[in-house]
C-alpha positions in Angstrom: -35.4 -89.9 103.5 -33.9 -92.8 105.2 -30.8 -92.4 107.3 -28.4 -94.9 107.5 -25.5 -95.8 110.0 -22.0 -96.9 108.5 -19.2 -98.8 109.9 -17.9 -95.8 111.8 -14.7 -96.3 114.4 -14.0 -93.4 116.7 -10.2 -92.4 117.6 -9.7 -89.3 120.5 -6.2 -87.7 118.9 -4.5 -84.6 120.5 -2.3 -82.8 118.5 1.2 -81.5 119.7 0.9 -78.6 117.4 -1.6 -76.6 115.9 -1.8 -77.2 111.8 -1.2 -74.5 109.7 -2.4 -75.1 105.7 -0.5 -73.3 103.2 -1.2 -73.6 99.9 -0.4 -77.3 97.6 -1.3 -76.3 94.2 -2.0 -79.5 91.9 -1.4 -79.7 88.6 -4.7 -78.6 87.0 -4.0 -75.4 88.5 -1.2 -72.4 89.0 -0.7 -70.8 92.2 0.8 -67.0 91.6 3.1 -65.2 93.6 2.6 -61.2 93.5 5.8 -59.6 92.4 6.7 -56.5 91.7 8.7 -57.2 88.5 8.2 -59.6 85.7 9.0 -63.1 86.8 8.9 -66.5 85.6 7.5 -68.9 88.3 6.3 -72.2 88.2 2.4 -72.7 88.6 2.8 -75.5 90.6 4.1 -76.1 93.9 5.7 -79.8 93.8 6.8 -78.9 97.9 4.3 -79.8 100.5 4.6 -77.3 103.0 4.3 -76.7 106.8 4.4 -73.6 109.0 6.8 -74.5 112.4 7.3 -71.4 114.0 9.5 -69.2 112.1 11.4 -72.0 110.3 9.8 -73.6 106.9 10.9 -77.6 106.1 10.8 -78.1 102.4 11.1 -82.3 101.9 10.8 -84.0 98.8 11.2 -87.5 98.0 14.7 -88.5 95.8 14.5 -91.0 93.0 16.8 -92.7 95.2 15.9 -95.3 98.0 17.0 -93.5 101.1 17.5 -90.0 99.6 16.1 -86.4 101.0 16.6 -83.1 100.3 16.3 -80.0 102.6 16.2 -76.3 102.1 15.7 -73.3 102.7 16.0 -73.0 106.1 18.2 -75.6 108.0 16.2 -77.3 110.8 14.5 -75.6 114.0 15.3 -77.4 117.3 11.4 -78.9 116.6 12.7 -80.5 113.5 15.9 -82.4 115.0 13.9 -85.5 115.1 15.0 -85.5 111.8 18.5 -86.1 112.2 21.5 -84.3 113.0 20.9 -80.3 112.6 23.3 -79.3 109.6 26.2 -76.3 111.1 24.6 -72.8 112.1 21.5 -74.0 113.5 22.3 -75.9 116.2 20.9 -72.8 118.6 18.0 -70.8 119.2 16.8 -68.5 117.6 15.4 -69.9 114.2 16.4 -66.7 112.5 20.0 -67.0 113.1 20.2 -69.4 110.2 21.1 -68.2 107.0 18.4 -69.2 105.2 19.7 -69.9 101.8 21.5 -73.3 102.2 20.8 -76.3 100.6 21.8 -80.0 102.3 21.4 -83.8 101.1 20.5 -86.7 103.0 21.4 -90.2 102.1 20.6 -92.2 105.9 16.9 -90.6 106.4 17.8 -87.3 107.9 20.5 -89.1 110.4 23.1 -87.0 108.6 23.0 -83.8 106.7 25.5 -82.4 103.8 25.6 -78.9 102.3 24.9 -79.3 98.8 25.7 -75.7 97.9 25.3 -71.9 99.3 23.1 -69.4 98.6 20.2 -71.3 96.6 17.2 -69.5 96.2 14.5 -71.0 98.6 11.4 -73.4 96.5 14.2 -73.1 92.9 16.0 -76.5 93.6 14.3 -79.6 91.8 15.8 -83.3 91.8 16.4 -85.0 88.4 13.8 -86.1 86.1 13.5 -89.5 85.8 14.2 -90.6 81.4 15.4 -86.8 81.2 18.5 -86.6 83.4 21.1 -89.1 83.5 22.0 -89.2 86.7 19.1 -90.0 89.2 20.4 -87.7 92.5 21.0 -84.8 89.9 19.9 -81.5 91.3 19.1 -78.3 89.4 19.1 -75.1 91.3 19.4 -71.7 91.4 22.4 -70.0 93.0 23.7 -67.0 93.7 27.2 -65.5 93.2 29.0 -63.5 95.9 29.0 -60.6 93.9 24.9 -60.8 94.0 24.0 -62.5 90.0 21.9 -65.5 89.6 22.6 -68.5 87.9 21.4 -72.1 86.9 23.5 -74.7 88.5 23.2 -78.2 88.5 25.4 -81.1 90.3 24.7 -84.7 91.5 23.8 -84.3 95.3 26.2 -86.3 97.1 29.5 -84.8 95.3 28.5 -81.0 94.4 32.2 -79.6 94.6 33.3 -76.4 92.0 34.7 -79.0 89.8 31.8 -81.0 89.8 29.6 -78.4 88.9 27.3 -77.2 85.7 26.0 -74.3 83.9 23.6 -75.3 81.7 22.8 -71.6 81.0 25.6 -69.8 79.6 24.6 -66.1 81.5 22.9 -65.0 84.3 19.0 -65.2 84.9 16.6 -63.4 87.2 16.2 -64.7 90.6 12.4 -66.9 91.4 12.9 -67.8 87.8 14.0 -71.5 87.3 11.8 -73.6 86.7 12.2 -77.5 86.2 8.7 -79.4 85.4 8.2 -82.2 83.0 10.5 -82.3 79.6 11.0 -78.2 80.2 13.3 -75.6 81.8 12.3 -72.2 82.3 14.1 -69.4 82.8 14.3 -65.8 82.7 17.4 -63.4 81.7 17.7 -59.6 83.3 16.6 -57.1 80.7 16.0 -53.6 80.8 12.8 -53.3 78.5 10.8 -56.5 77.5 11.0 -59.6 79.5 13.1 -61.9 77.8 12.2 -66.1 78.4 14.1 -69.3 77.6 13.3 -73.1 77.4 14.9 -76.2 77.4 13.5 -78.6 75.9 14.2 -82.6 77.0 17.6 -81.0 78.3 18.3 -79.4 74.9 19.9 -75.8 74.2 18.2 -73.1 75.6 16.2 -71.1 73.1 14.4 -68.0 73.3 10.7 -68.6 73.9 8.5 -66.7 71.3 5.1 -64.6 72.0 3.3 -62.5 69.8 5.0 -59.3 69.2 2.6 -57.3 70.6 3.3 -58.7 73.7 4.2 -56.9 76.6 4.2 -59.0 79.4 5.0 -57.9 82.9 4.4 -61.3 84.1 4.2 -64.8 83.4 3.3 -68.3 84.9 3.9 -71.6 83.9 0.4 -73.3 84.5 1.0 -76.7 83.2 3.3 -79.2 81.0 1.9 -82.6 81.4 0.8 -82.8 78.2 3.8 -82.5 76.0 3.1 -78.7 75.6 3.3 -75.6 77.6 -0.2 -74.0 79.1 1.3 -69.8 79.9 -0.2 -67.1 81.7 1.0 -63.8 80.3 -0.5 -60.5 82.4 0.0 -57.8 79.7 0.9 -54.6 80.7 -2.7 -53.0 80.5 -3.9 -56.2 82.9 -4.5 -56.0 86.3 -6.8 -58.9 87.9 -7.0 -61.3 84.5 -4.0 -62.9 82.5 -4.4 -64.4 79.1 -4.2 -67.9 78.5 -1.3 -69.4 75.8 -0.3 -72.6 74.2 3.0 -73.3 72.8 3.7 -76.0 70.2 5.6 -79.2 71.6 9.1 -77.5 72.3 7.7 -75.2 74.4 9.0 -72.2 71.8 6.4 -70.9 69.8 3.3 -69.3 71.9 -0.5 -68.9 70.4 -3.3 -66.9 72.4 -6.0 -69.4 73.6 -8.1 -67.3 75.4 -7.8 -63.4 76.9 -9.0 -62.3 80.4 -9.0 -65.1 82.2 -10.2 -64.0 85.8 -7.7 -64.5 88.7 -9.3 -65.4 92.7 -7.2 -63.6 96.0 -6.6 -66.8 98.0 -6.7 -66.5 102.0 -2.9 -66.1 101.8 -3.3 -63.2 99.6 -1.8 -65.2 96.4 -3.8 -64.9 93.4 -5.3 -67.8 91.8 -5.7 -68.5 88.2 -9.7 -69.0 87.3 -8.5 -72.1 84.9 -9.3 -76.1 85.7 -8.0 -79.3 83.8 -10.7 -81.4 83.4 -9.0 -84.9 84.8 -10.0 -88.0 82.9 -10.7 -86.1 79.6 -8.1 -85.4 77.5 -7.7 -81.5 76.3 -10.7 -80.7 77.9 -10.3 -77.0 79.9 -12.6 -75.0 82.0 -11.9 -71.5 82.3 -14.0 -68.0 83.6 -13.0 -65.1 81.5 -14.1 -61.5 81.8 -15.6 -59.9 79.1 -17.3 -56.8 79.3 -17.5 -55.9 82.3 -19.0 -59.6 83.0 -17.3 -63.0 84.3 -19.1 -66.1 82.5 -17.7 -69.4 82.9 -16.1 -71.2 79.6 -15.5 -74.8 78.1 -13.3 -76.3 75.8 -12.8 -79.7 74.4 -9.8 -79.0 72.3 -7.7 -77.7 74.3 -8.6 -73.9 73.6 -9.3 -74.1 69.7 -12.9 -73.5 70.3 -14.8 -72.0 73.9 -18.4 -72.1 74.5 -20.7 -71.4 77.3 -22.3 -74.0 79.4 -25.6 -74.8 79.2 -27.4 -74.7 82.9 -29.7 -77.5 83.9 -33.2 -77.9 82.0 -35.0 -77.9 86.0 -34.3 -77.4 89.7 -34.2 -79.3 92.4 -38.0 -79.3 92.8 -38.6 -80.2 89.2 -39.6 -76.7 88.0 -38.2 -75.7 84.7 -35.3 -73.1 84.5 -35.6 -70.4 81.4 -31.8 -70.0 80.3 -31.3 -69.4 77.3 -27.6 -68.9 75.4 -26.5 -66.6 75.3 -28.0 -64.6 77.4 -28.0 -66.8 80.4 -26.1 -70.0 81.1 -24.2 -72.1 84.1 -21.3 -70.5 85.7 -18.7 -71.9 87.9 -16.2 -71.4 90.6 -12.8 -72.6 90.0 -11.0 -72.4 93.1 -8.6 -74.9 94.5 -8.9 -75.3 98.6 -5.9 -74.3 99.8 -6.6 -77.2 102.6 -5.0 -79.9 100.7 -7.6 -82.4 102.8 -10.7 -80.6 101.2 -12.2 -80.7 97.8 -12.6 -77.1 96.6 -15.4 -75.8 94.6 -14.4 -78.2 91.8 -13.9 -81.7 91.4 -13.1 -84.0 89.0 -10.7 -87.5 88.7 -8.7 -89.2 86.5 -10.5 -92.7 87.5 -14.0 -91.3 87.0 -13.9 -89.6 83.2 -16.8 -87.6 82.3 -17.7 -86.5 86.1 -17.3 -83.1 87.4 -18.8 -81.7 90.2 -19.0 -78.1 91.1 -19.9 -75.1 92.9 -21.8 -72.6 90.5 -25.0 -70.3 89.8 -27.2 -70.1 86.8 -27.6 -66.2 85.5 -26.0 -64.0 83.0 -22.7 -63.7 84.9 -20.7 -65.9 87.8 -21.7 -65.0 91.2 -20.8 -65.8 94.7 -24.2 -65.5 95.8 -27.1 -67.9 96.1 -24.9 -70.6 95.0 -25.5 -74.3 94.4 -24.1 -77.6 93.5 -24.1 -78.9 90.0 -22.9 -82.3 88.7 -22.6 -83.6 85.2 -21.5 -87.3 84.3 -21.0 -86.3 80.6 -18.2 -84.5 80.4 -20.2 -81.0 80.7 -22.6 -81.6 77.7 -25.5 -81.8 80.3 -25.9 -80.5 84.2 -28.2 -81.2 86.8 -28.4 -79.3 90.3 -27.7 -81.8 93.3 -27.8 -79.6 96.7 -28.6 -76.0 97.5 -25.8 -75.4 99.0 -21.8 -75.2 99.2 -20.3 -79.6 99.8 -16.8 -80.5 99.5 -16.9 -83.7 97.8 -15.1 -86.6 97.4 -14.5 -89.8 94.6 -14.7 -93.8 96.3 -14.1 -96.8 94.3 -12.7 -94.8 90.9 -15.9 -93.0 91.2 -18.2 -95.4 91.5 -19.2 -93.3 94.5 -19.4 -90.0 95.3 -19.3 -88.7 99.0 -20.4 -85.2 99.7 -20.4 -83.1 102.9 -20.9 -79.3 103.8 -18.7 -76.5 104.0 -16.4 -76.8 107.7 -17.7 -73.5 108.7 -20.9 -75.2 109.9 -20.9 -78.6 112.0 -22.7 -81.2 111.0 -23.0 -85.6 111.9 -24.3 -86.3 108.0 -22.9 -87.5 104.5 -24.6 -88.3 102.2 -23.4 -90.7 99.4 -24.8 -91.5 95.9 -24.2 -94.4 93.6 -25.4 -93.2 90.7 -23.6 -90.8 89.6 -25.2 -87.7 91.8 -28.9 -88.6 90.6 -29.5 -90.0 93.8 -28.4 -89.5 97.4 -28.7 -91.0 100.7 -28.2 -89.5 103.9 -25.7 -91.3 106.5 -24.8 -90.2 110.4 -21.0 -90.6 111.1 -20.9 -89.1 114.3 -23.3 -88.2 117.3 -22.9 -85.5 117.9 -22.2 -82.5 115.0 -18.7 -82.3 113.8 -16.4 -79.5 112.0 -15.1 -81.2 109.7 -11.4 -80.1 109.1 -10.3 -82.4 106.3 -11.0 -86.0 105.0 -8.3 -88.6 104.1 -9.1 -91.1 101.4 -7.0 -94.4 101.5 -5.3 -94.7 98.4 -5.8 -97.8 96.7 -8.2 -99.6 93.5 -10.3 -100.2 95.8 -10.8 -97.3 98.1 -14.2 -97.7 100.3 -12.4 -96.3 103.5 -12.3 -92.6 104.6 -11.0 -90.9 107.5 -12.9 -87.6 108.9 -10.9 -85.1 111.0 -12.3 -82.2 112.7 -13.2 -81.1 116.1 -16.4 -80.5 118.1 -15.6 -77.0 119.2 -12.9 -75.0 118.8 -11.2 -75.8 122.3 -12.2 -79.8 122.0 -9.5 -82.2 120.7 -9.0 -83.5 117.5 -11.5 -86.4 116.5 -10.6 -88.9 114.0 -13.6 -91.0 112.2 -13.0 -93.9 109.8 -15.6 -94.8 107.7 -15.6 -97.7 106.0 -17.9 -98.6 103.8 -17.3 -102.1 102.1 -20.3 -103.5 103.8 -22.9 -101.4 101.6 -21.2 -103.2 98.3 -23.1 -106.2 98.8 -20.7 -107.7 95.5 -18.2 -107.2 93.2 -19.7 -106.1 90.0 -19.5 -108.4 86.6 -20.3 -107.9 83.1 -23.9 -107.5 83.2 -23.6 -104.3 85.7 -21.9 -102.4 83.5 -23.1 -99.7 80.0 -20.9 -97.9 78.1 -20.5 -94.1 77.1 -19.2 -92.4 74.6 -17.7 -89.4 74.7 -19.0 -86.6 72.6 -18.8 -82.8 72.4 -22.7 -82.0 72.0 -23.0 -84.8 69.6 -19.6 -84.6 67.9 -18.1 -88.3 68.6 -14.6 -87.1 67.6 -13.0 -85.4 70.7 -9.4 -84.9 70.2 -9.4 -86.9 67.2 -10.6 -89.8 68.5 -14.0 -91.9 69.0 -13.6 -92.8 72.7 -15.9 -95.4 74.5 -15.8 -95.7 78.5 -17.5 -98.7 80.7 -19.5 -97.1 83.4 -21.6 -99.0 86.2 -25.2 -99.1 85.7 -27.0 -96.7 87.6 -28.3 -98.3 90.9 -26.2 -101.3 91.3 -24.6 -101.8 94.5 -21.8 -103.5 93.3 -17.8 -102.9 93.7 -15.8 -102.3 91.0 -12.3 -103.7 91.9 -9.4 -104.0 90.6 -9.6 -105.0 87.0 -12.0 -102.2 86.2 -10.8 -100.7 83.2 -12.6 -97.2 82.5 -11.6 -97.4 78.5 -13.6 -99.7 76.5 -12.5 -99.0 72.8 -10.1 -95.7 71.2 -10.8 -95.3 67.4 -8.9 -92.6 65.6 -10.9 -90.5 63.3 -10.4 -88.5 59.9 -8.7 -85.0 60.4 -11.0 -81.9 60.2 -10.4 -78.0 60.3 -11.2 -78.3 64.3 -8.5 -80.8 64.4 -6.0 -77.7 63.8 -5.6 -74.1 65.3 -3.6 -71.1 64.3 0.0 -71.5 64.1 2.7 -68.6 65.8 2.2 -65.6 63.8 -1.2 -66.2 62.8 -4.7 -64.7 63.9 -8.3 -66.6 63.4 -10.3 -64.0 60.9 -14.2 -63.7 61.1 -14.1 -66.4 58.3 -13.1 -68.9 60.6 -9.8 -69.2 58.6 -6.5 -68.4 60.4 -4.4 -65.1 58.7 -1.0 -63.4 58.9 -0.8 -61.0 61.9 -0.2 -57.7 61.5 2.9 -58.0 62.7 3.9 -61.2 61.1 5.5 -61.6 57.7 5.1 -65.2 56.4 7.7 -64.9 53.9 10.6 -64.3 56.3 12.6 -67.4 56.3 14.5 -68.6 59.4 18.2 -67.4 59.4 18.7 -70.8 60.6 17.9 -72.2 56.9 20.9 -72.2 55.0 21.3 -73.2 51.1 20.8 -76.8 50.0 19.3 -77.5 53.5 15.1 -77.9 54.1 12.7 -75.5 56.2 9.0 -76.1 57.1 6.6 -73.9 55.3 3.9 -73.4 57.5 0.5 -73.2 56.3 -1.4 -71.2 59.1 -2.7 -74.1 60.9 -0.9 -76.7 63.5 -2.4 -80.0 65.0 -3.7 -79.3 68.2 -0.6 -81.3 70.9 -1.8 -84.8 71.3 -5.2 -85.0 68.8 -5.0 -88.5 67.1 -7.1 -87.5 63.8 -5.3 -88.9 60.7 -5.4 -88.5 57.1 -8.4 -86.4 55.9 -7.3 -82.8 55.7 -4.3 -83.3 57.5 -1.5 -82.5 54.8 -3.5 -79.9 53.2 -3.3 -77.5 56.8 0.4 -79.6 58.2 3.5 -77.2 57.2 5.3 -78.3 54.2 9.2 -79.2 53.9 10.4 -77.3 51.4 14.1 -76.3 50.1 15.9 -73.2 51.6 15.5 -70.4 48.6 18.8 -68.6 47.2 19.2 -65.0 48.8 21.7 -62.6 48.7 23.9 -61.1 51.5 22.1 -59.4 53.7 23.3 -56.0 55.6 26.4 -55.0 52.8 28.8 -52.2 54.3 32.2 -51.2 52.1 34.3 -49.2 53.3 38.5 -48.2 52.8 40.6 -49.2 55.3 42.0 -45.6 55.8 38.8 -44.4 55.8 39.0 -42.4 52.1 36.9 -42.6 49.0 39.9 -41.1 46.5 43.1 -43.2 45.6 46.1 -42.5 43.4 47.2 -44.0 40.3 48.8 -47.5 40.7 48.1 -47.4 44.2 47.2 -50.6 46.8 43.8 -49.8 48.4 42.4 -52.4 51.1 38.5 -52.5 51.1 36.8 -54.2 53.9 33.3 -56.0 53.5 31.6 -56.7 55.9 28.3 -58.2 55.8 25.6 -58.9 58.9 24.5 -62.1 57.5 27.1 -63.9 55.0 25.4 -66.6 52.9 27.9 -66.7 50.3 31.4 -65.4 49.9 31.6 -63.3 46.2 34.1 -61.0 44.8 33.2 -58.0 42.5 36.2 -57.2 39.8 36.8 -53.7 39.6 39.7 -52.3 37.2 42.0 -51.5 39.3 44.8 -52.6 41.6 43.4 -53.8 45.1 43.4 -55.8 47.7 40.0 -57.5 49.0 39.9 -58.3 53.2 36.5 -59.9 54.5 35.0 -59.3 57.7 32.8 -60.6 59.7 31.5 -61.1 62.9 32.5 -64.0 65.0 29.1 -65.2 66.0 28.5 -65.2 62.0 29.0 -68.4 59.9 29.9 -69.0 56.5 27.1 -71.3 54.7 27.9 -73.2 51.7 26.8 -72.0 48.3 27.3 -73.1 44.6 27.9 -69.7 42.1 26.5 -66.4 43.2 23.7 -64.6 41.1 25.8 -61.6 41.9 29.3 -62.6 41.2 30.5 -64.3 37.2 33.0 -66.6 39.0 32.2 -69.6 40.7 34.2 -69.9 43.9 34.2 -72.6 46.8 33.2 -70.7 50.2 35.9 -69.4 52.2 37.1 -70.1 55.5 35.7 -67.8 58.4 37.6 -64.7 59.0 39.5 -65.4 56.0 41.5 -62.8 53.5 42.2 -62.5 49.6 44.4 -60.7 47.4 43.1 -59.9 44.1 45.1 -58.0 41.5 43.9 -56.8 38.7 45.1 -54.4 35.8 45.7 -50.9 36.9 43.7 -48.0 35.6 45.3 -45.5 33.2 44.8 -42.8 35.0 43.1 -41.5 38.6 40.1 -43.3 39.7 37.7 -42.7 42.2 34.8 -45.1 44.0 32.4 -44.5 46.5 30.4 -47.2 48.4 27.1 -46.3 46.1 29.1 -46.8 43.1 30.1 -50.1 44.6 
């Protein structure tokens, strides 16, 4: 094995403060918060965080230039670098401050404003650019002095009373609010099942739908980048797995994707969700799911229609051939996220280098944390190979053109090694001279990232040591036509992923050549004909051992919305959906899409009659007041009876009147009345004593 010596500059650094990593979850994973009652929290944390003594700073950038918010907890004396400390922490101790204030800065953190009182600390989110009108809009989550919860939202630099929203006409359980992508989340106070809203692209809040055997006692957003809503329901039976739902584009309507899905204790104690987003391939998942008794790793390429096990390498590292056969025995995976935001984790993949993923895994019947090794594949999981024996973190340089690997920091080491060919092929360099722990790695962002900065320490009393590599000089060119094949994406031979044929440039294994700037990973996109794994179950509906999607039990097709009213249109679903985002056309496409059809005649729904004094008997040529009420009023209709009377209507005021033509239950042919409405109808009287009663009716 040769060793090589890179371009390596040396820097002595001594820190003023110890670092303290806390958790930054990205988006292809959600970071849960143990609670002991349901709660709807966001699965990712948008706020880098650091640990100052006793005193958090929460700062996130503004959509406008200059702009800062800051919450929480009102700046320590160590923070007053920032600017001017806002009122009530101006003097030790930390704790003295209140804790739940929220402030604006305009001038970089020379000046503070309160924004408002009593915001629940990590709920406030700035204004989403295209969503919100007003680009220093803030949402948050406040509390009223008598203790409730509400969403709030106001510009930052003039958040007066007056000035003020409620988007949410009620309260809402506190740590609920969520704001992420096109979607609001919240969560109302209820005394039996959890009750969850959405908004969607700033739209009315509307109930969000899970199946009704659904008792959740807790539930995560895990991601919305994709113009749907990835859940994590734990039922009420559930204790270290969730299961895994997708909602249709509005974020309403929820379908199971996968059940069990393992969660990982962090260091911090939080529990981690065992899901990954493959980055760089569209609706392509990675999950570990327990099943009997057994964790075994899980793959999908459509975005949870279909699962299957991963198939572990044909050989070892020595060449000898592995005996795994599916399913009995296939390649598992960890899926944790390093809660050291400057190390890779146990998974890695990148949105410039589709089709690579490297992880930390074992071959066997079930995941296991013992005798553990490192896998890559470069085509998008169809095929794996084994690349070291033991646990690297690993890194992406020049959109992936090369891949930079380095072990675990709990042992110090003065090696890298650093493969060009997509992990077939590694060679060994020295970046330091002496063996390093290796605290974290900084990648210069950039197209064309060769640089890298190591951070670590030679012992734990030794000063930080900061090592820039830089490793331009090994690209001996910048790469042209000739260095370049292309790929095509395929789910074990299936060209149509996602409904679409997609072809990808990759560099040529074993050119040393730089990619650059105008290195464009997507060749060719070519839409393909829809198919049945084009479409899964829509809400209400169960896949069958036929492979065909069914009514639930608990689900009854035939109800229509009580939204559809007469003369309007309703979609009819078939069963099926398209899967959010696939790109398949025609083919089979309007036999499984719903169908627009017209909103069917039905009568009144929920008929009580009753006398206004409360009696069933009345007297000859008597006045008797009847009052109808109904719980859903289609149509307004009048029954003649022979006898003198006087006809009131009722109904509640959250009830509307929809317009009909003539009633199949009435001979005359009336236009609708107005709501809350009454009517006098005489007719002749009755010769002699009549009596009704509401069956008769």
């Amino acid at each position: 094995m040769e060793e090589y010596m890179a371009d390596v500059r040396v820097m002595n650094y001594k820190p003023k403060l110890n670092p303290t990593y806390e958790s930054i979850t990205l988006l292809e994973r959600i970071h849960l918060q143990p609670f002991s009652r349901p709660r709807l929290k966001a699965g990712v944390e948008l706020e880098p965080k650091r640990l100052l003594r006793r005193c958090s700073a929460f700062l996130k950038p503004a959509t406008l230039q200059m702009a800062g918010i800051f919450s929480a907890q009102p700046p320590c004396p160590e923070l007053r670098q920032l600017g001017r400390a806002p009122p009530g922490c101006d003097g030790p101790p930390c704790p003295e401050c209140n804790g739940q204030n929220l402030y604006s800065s305009v001038d970089f953190g020379r000046k503070w404003q309160i924004i408002h009182e009593r915001v629940t600390p990590n709920r406030f989110y700035w204004s989403v650019s295209g969503l919100d009108k007003e680009p220093d809009l803030v949402h948050m989550e406040a509390h009223t002095p008598d203790g409730n919860v509400q969403y709030v939202t106001c510009r930052a630099p003039m958040c007066t009373e007056a000035n003020r929203n409620y988007p949410f006409p009620g309260y809402i359980d506190i740590s609920s609010l969520v704001v992420q992508d096109d979607y609001i989340f919240i969560q109302v106070p209820t005394s039996g099942r959890a009750t969850y809203y959405v908004s969607y692209t700033r739209d009315s809040f509307i109930q969000i739908k899970l199946p009704k055997y659904s008792l959740p006692k807790d539930l995560h957003i895990v991601s919305t980048d994709e113009k749907q809503v990835f859940a994590a329901v734990q039922e009420w039976n559930q204790n270290d797995t969730y299961n895994l739902y997708l909602s249709d584009t509005r974020g309403i309507y929820f379908t199971l994707a996968m059940e069990n899905v393992k969660t990982t204790r962090g260091i911090g104690g939080n529990q981690m969700l065992d899901l990954y987003e493959v980055a760089g391939i569209k609706g392509m998942l990675i999950a570990n799911k327990r099943q009997d008794n057994q964790v075994k790793t899980y793959m999908t390429y459509n975005k949870g229609r279909e699962w299957r096990l991963l198939q572990a390498p044909a050989t070892d590292l020595d060449g000898n051939d592995i005996h795994c056969i599916l399913p009995f025995c296939s390649l598992h995976l960890q899926l944790q996220m390093s809660e050291n935001p400057y190390l890779s984790g146990t998974i890695s993949t990148k949105n410039s280098a589709p089709g690579i993923i490297v992880a930390t895994g074992n071959i066997g019947a079930e995941l296991s944390y013992n005798n553990v090794g490192m896998f890559i594949s470069s085509d998008a999981g169809n095929s794996w190979r084994q690349i070291f024996e033991e646990e690297h973190n690993v890194w992406f340089l020049d959109k992936g053109g090369a891949i930079v690997a380095v072990k675990q920091p709990s042992v110090p080491t003065r090696h890298l090694w650093v493969s060009f060919d997509e992990g077939r092929q590694w060679t060994q360099h020295s970046f330091s001279l002496v063996p390093l722990f290796v605290d974290g790695v900084l990648v210069e962002a950039g197209a064309e990232n060769q640089i890298m900065t190591f951070f670590g320490h030679f012992s734990h009393r030794s000063e930080w040591q900061l090592i820039k590599i830089d490793y331009k000089s090994i690209f001996s060119r910048k790469c042209t036509e000739e260095d370049y094949q292309t790929w095509h994406l395929h789910n074990q031979g299936e060209p149509c992923v996602m409904g679409q044929k997609q072809i990808y440039m990759k560099r040529r294994p074993g050119n040393y050549c730089m990619l650059g700037k105008d290195y464009s990973k997507i060749l060719s996109a070519e839409s393909c004909i829809c198919r049945a794994h084009d479409f899964e179950c829509d809400y209400g509906y169960e896949r069958r051992g036929d492979g065909n999607c069914r009514p639930a039990f608990w689900f009854n097709p035939s109800t229509v919305s009580r939204s559809c009213s007469q003369g309007q249109n309703y979609l009819n679903s078939t069963g099926y959906r398209k899967v959010v985002l696939n790109n398949c056309t025609k083919g089979v496409k309007e036999m499984y899409m719903a169908r627009k059809q017209q909103c069917p005649n039905r009568s009144p729904k929920g008929l009580l009659l009753t006398t206004k004094d409360g009696k069933l008997t009345a007297n000859l040529d008597s006045n008797i007041t009847f009052l109808v009420h109904l719980d859903e009023l289609w149509c307004l209709f009048f029954v003649p009876i022979a006898l003198t009377w006087r006809l009131q209507v009722e109904h509640s005021p959250e009830q509307t009147l929809a317009p009909c033509s003539r009633s199949p239950f009435s001979p005359y042919n009336r236009e609708p009345a107005a709501q809350g409405s009454s009517h006098d109808v005489r007719g002749p009287a009755e010769p002699s004593e009549v009596q009704r009663t509401k069956s008769d009716i």
